[in-house]
C-alpha positions, 0 to 999 in steps of 0.5 A: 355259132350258137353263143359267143366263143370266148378267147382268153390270152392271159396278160393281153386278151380277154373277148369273143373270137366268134360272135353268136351267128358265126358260120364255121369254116374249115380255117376256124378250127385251129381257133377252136381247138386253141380255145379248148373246143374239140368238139363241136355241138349242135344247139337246139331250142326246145319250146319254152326255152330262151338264149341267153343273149335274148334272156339278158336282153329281157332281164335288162330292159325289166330291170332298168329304170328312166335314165338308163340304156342298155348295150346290145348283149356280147358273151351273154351279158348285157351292160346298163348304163347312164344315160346322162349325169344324175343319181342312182338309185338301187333298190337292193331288195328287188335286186336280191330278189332276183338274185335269189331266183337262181341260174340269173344275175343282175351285179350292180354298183352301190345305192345313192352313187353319182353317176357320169353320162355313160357310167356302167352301173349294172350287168346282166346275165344268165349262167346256162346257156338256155333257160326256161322263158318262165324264169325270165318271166319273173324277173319281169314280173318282180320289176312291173311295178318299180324298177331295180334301177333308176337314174335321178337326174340333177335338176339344175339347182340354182344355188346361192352361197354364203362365204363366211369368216373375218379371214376372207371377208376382210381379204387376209386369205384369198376366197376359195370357194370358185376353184373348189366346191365352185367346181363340184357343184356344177359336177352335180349339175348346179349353178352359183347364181349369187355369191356373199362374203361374211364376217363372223357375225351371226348377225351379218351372216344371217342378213346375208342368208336372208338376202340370198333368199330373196333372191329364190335360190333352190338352195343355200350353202353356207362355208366355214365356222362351223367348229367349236371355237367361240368365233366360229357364229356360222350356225347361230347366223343360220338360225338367226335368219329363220332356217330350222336346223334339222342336224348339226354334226355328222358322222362323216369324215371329213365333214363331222361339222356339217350343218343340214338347215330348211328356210321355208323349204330351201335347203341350208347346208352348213359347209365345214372348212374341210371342203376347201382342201379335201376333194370328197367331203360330206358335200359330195354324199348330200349335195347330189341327193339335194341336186336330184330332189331328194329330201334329207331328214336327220335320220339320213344323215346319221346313217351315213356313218356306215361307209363315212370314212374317207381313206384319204387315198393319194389319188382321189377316184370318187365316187368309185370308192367305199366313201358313202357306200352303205 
């Protein structure tokens, strides 16, 4: 066989029959003529002709960053995908780029998503069967400098955390924090070195940012009175203890109050209650660009109003979701 052959049993299958290399025998032919091949043809290279397996082989490896591997290529398509936890980043101009060649297709999934190791985030492949070399060419040449596709890792954060509010820090609730935003901060790769309860006292508040401080965290959250009731003291806490706000509010939902803060370069971020009982938040569209290294201006966070509305879907599957998609 000069390609893979296709097998479609609608409801049950969907792959090759025959792979590319398959010698042809007398018992395939009720296979064949089953997958609408009566004829069968033969395949001839001209020169500066390129498979379409060796095309997508190429295409892939130009267009796949650090952090990224390629599988072997199966009905003319090869997938990319991650080779352990981090960030991905798609530099969607490039990607259109080559789109735009024609008779060339590079699908991927959206910018700035987390990724698991072994998430497939882009596929390739070309659409005839033979193309000329020279197209491949440009795609490699479109990718010499700066990939399409780049996988950040998380840079295992050293994270402290204030837990504010009179509520918790005098035990009438229980503290959630471990059970829930605990979790999701070792998702992307952190570790909760210190953890400090607080009482709505901006001053209280502040000694126990600055304490944390002392301590070198990577970086700094802060959970819970952030609203506008007049007990709520958790931004002036921030600014107290010498952090320079650089948002306040966002528009993401849930996550509207979000506080973004720097304490000589350390990352403060302001958590809104809604962490505690929603399980995708304003947290889960910064704190992974924090965690691989990324610097977060005002104008970042602003732009995520666009594709920052959670559906509240009965069963949560973010980060495959439009949730911070842009």
């Amino acid at each position: 066989m000069g390609h893979d052959l296709t097998q479609v049993i609608p409801g049950e299958f969907k792959g090759p029959v025959f792979k590319r290399g398959h010698r042809i025998r007398e018992e395939d032919i009720p296979t064949l003529l089953a997958t609408g091949n009566d004829y069968i043809y033969i395949l001839e290279l001209q020169e500066g002709e390129i498979h379409e397996d060796d095309a997508a082989i190429r295409v892939a490896r130009a267009v796949a960053g650090s952090g990224l591997e390629t599988t072997s290529p199966q009905e003319g398509k090869v997938t990319i995908k991650a080779k352990g936890k981090g960030l991905l980043r798609v530099r969607r101009e490039l990607v259109d780029r080559i789109n735009f060649l024609g008779e060339v297709i590079l699908s991927t999934v959206h910018d700035r998503i987390p990724c698991e190791e072994g998430m497939m985030v882009a596929a390739t492949r070309v659409i005839p069967l033979l193309v000329p070399e020279d197209l491949v060419k440009k795609v490699e040449e479109i990718c010499e400098e700066t990939p399409p596709l780049e996988l950040l890792p998380y840079l295992k954060r050293r994270v402290g955390v204030v837990v504010t509010g009179n509520e918790v820090f005098y035990g009438r609730v229980p503290d959630g924090f471990d059970a829930t935003v605990g979790k999701r901060i070792a998702r992307y790769g952190g570790e909760v070195v210190k953890k400090l309860l607080a009482p709505d006292d901006p001053e209280e508040i502040a000694a126990r940012i600055k304490e944390l401080k002392a301590s070198s965290p990577d970086v700094i959250l802060t959970t819970g009175g952030l609203s506008v009731d007049p007990g709520d003291r958790t931004k002036e806490g921030v600014e107290r203890a010498g952090a320079e706000v650089v948002s306040y509010g966002s528009p993401i939902l849930p996550g509207a109050m979000f506080l973004y803060a720097l304490l000589d370069g350390v990352p403060v971020l302001g958590l809104p209650a809604c962490v505690f009982y929603h399980p995708s938040t304003v947290f889960d569209l910064i704190f992974p660009r924090v965690a691989a290294g990324e610097e977060i201006t005002r104008e970042d966070i602003l732009q995520l109003g666009y594709g920052g509305l959670c559906l509240n879907c009965p069963s949560c599957r973010f980060p495959i979701c439009p949730f911070g998609k842009v």
